[in-house]
LOZA-88530 format. One line per 10 residues: number of its first residue (from 1); their letters; for each residue x, y, z of C-alpha. Coordinates in steps of 0.05 Angstrom, whole numbers, always signed. Each point is the difference from the previous one (the first is absolute). Layout:
<nodes>
NUM	a	X,Y,Z | ...
</nodes>
This chain:
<nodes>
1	xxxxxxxxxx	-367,-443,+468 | +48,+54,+29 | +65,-15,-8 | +72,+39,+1 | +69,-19,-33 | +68,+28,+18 | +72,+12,-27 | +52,+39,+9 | +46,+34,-45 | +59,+50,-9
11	xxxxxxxxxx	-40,+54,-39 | -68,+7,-16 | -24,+42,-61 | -61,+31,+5 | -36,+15,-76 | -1,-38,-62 | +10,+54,-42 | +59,+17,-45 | +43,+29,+63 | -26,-58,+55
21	xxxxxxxxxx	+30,-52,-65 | +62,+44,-12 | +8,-7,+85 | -12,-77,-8 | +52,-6,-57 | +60,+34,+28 | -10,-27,+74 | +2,-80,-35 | +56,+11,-47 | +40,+25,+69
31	xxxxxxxxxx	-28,-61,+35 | -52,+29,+51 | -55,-43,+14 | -53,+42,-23 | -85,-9,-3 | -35,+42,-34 | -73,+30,+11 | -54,+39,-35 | -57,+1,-35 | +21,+19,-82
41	xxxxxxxxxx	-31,+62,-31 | +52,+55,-22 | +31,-60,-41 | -50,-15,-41 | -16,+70,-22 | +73,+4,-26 | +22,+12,-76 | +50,-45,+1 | +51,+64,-23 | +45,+10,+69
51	xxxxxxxxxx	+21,+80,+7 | +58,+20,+33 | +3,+77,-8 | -38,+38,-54 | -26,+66,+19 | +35,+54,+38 | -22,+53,+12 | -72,-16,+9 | -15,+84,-10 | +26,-8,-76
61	xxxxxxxxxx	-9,-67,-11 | +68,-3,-27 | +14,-78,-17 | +68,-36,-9 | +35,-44,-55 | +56,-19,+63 | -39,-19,+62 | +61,+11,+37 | +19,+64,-20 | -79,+14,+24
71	xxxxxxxxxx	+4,-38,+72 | +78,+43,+9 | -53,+65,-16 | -57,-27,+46 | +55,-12,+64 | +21,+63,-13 | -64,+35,+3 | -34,-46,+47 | +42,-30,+56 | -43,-27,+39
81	xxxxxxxxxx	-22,-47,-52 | -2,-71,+6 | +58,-1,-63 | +44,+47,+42 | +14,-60,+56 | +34,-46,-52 | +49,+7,-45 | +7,-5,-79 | +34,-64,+5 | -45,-26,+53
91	xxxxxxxxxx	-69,+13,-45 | +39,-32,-61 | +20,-61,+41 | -71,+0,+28 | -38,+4,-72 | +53,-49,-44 | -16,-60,+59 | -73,+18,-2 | -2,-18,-80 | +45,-57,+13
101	xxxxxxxxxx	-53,-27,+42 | -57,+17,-41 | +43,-38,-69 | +15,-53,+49 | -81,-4,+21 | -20,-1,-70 | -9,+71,-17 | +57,+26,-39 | +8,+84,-13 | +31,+38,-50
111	xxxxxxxxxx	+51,+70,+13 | +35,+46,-5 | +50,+9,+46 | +14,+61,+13 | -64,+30,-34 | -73,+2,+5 | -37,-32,-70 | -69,+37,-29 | -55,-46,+17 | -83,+6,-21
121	xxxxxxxxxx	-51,-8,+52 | -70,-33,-8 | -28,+69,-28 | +48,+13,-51 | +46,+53,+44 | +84,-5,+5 | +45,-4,+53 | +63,-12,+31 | +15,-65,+40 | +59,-32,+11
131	xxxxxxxxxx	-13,-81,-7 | -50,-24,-52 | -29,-79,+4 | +28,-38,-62 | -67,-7,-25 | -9,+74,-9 | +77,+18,-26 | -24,+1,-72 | -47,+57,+17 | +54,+38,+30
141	xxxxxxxxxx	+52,-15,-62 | -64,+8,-50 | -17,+69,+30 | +74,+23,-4 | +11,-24,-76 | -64,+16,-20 | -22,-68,-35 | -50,-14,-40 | -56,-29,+59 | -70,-31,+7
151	xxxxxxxxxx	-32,+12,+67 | -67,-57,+16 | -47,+9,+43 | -57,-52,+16 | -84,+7,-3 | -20,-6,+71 | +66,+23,+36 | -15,+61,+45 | +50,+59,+6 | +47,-12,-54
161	xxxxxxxxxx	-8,+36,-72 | +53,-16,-47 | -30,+65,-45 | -2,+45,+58 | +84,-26,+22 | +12,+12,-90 | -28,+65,+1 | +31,+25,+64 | +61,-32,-21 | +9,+22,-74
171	xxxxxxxxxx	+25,+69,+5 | +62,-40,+29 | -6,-69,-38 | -32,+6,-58 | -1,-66,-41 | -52,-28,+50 | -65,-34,-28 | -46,-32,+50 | -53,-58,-9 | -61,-21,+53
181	xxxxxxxxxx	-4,-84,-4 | -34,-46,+34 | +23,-43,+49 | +12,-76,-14 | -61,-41,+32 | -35,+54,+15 | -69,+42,-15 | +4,+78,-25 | -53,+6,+70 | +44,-29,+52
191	xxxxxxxxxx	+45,+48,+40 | +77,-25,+4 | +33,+8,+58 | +85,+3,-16 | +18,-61,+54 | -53,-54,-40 | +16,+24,-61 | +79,-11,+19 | -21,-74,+23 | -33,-15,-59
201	xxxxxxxxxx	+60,+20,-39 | +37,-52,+39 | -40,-57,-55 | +28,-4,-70 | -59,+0,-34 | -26,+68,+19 | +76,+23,-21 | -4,-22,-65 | -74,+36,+1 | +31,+60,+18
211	xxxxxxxxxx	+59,+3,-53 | -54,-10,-50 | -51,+59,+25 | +68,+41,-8 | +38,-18,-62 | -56,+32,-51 | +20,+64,+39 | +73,+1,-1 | +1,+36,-64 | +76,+11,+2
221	xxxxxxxxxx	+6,+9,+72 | +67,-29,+33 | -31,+8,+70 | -65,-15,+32 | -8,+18,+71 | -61,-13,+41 | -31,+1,+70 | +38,-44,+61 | -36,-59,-17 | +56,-46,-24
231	xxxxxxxxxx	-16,-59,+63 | +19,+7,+59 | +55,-59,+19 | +34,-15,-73 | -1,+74,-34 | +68,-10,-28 | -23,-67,-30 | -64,+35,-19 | +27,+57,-26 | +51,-35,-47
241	xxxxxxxxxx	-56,-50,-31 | -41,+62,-24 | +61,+37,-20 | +10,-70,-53 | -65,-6,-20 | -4,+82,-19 | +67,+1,-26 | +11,+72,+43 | +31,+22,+70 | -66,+3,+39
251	xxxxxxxxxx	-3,+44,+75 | -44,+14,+50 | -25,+59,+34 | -24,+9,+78 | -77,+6,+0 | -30,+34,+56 | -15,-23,+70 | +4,-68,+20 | +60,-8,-57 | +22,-68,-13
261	xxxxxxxxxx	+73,+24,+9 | -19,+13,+73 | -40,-67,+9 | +72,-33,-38 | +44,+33,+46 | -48,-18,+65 | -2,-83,-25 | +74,-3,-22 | +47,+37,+53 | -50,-43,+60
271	xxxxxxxxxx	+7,-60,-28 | +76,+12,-13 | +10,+33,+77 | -36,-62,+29 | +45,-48,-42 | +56,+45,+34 | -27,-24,+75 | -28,+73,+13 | -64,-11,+44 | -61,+31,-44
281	xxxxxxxxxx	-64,+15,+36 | -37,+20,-63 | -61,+38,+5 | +2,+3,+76 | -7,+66,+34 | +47,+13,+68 | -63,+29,+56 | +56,-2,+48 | +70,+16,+21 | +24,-3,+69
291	xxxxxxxxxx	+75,+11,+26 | +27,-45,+49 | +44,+8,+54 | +56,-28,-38 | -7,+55,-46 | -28,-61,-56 | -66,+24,-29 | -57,-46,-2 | -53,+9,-53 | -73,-38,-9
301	xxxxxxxxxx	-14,-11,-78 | -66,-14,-16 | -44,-26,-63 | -45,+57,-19 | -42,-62,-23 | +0,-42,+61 | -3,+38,+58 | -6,-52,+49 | +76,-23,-23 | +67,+36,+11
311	xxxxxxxxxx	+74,-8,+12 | +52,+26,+46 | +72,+25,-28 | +61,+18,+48 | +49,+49,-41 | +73,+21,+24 | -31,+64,-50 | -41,+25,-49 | -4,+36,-57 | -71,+50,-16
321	xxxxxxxxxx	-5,+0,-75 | -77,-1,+7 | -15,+57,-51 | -43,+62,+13 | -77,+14,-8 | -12,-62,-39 | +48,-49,+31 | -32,+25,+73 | +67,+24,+28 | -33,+61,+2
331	xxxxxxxxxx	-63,+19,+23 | -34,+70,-11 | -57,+33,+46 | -24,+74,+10 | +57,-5,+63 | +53,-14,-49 | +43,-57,-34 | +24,-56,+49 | +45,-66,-5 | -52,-57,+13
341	xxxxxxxxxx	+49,-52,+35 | +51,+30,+51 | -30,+72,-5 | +65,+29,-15 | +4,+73,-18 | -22,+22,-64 | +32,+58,-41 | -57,+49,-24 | -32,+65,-11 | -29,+42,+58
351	xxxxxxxxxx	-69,-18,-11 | -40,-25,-55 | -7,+67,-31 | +71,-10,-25 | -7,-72,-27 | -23,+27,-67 | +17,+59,-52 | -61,+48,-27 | +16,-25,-62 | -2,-79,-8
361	xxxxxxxxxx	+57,+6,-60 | +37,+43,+41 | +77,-1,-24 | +31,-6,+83 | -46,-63,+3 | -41,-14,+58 | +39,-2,+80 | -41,-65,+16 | +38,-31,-60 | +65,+13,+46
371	xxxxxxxxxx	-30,-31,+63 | +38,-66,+39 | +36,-15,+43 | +66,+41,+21 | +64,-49,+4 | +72,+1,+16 | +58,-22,-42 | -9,-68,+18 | -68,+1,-25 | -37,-2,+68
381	xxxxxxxxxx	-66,+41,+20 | +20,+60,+33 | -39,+34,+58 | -15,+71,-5 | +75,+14,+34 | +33,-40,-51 | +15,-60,+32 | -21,-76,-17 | -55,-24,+27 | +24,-61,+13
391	xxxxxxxxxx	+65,-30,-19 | -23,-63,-47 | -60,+41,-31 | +14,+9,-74 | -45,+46,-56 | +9,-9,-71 | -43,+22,-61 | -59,+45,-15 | -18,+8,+75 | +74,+44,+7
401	xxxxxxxxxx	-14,+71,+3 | +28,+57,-44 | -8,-31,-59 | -48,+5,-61 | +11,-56,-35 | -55,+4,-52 | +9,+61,-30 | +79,-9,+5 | -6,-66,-41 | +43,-32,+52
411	xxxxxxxxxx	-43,-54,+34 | +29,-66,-15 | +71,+36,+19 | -25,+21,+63 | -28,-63,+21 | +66,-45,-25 | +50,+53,+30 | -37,+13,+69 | -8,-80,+15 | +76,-6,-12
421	xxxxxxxxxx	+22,+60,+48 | -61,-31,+52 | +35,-79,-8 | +63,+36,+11 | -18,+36,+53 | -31,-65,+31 | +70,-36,-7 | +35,+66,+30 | -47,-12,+50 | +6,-79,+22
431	xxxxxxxxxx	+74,+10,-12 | +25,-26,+69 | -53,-51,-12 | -4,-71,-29 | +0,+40,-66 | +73,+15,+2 | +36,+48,-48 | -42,-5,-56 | -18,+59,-41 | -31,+8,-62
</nodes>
């Protein structure tokens, strides 16, 4: 049976990934009634470690120990980047409420400051970030000191070697050892999969199987790290029972795509958002946005599942934080790159001749990395003369143009900083409204 909801609200968010959350947050803690659409999938590909500025410039791949020093540098060079529209104090403000969020959700981080910490990725690799999950800290702190460490991987789980992360890492940490171990209730022929694994973990019994595959391996190591499997709603609690029963400091380390620190982040921050009164339409796709003579927007949200169902949300404004490529903010054809929902002009090469280097590793990156959307200072789409598109339209994330945020390590910054400036600019915006003089 066809059938159509409706309900308005103050500001819709459009994506679920780390900037369409970051949007969410700041717009409830200043009191906007906010919903929230998208179907996940940046999310769960996420490390868990959030950058804020790491590598600048991309040509020498010159990386930082102060990420602020590094985004002063990059504002300097690059003005039209997304970091150049806010201010020190206003990407501070915007990260230290984002992890307040995230501790109050469940998921506490660990920092420095005013310094990125040395981090290793699933294959073994270092780099900079700037806010570490508590259940990988150790790793960080283990790296820097050097301690004595046993790394355990598991028969059956795919793309994770603790030998090949030991031998990559030990020109840098050399008291590593590494052991292969089964996993508890399980058959050597079975292939794991990190989220089951992390469920079964949540049942003492396969804990206490797990300390005792380990413990004949220790052999004077005072840290054990392995994959993200520690469960997936008590991995403090978790954690801190295996810790007892080993005797050591025990961390994890992001495994590669779908990571459980993603999947974590996806559960915890939704459930704590809708306990907070936003409006989640989870894993719903927007097929429609219309604006109304009122200058409200009206968008149709849809089940990719259920086609035959749908709802109908009014929004004083909204804020695009649907991602790029993979999100489907952007779309790519031989005619070029286009924005899929209000068709707003898209920053980018010539012709498709430019989109990539000769050379895939080439040092200036690729110009389709910098492709987006072109905004003003209050965060809105620009046209192609520099003016908004429309007053109460908002951008925020990956989708902004002039940025590389992969190779400049600053993703999770860009995300948390851009939906700040675009919930400010909102408020700027609905100012004379029933908003009032709030600002962030």
């Amino acid at each position: 049976m066809t059938y159509t909801e409706s309900s308005t609200c103050e500001l819709a968010v459009i994506g679920t990934g780390m900037a369409g959350i970051a949007a969410a947050v700041f717009a409830n803690q200043h009191g906007i009634s906010t919903a929230q659409a998208g179907v996940s999938g940046g999310i769960l590909y996420a490390s868990g470690y959030l950058d804020l500025m790491g590598v600048h410039p991309m040509t020498v791949k010159k990386t930082w120990d102060d990420p602020w020093q590094a985004i002063a540098a990059l504002v300097k060079d690059l003005p039209d980047h997304p970091y150049a529209r806010l201010s020190t104090d206003d990407i501070r403000n915007a990260f230290d409420q984002f992890l307040e969020t995230l501790d109050a959700a469940g998921l506490p981080y660990r920092r420095d400051p005013d310094r990125n910490t040395r981090v290793i990725t699933p294959v073994g690799t270092v780099k900079p970030t700037y806010a570490v999950p508590a259940s990988m800290w150790a790793g960080a702190a283990g790296l820097a000191e050097k301690t004595p460490c046993l790394l355990i991987d598991f028969w059956g789980l795919k793309g994770f070697s603790a030998i090949q992360i030991a031998e990559t890492l030990r020109p840098r940490w050399p008291n590593l050892t590494c052991a292969r171990i089964p996993f508890p209730s399980v058959t050597l022929t079975v292939d794991l999969f990190t989220e089951q694994m992390a469920r079964s973990l949540e049942v003492p019994a396969n804990r206490k199987t797990l300390a005792d595959e380990i413990r004949p391996h220790l052999k004077g190591a005072a840290l054990v790290g392995m994959p993200a499997i520690l469960g997936m709603h008590r991995n403090a609690e978790i954690m801190a029972d295996i810790e007892n029963q080993l005797g050591c400091n025990v961390f994890e380390i992001p495994t590669m795509p779908p990571s459980m620190a993603g999947l974590r982040m996806k559960e915890k921050i939704e459930a704590y958002l809708t306990r907070q009164g936003v409006s989640l339409f989870s894993q719903k796709r927007i097929t429609r946005v219309q604006r109304e003579a009122d200058g409200r927007f009206t968008l149709t949200i849809s089940d990719p599942s259920a086609k035959d169902s749908g709802h109908t949300l009014t929004a004083d404004g909204i804020i695009l934080a649907a991602g790029r490529f993979l999100g489907m903010g952007l779309h790519a054809d031989r005619k070029g790159i286009r924005e899929t929902l209000f068709d707003l002009p898209v920053h980018q090469p010539r012709n498709r001749a430019h989109w990539h280097q000769e050379d895939f590793f080439d040092p200036a990156g690729h110009q389709i990395n910098a492709a987006g959307l072109e905004i003003d200072d209050h965060f809105r789409p620009a046209d192609r003369s520099a003016k908004p598109v429309y007053d109460n339209l908002f951008a925020a994330g990956s989708i902004l143009a002039n940025q590389d945020w992969i190779r400049m390590k600053c993703g999770a910054g860009l995300a948390i900083a851009t939906a700040w400036g675009a919930v400010r600019g909102f408020m700027k915006a609905m100012k004379k409204s029933e908003l009032g003089e709030r600002q962030p």
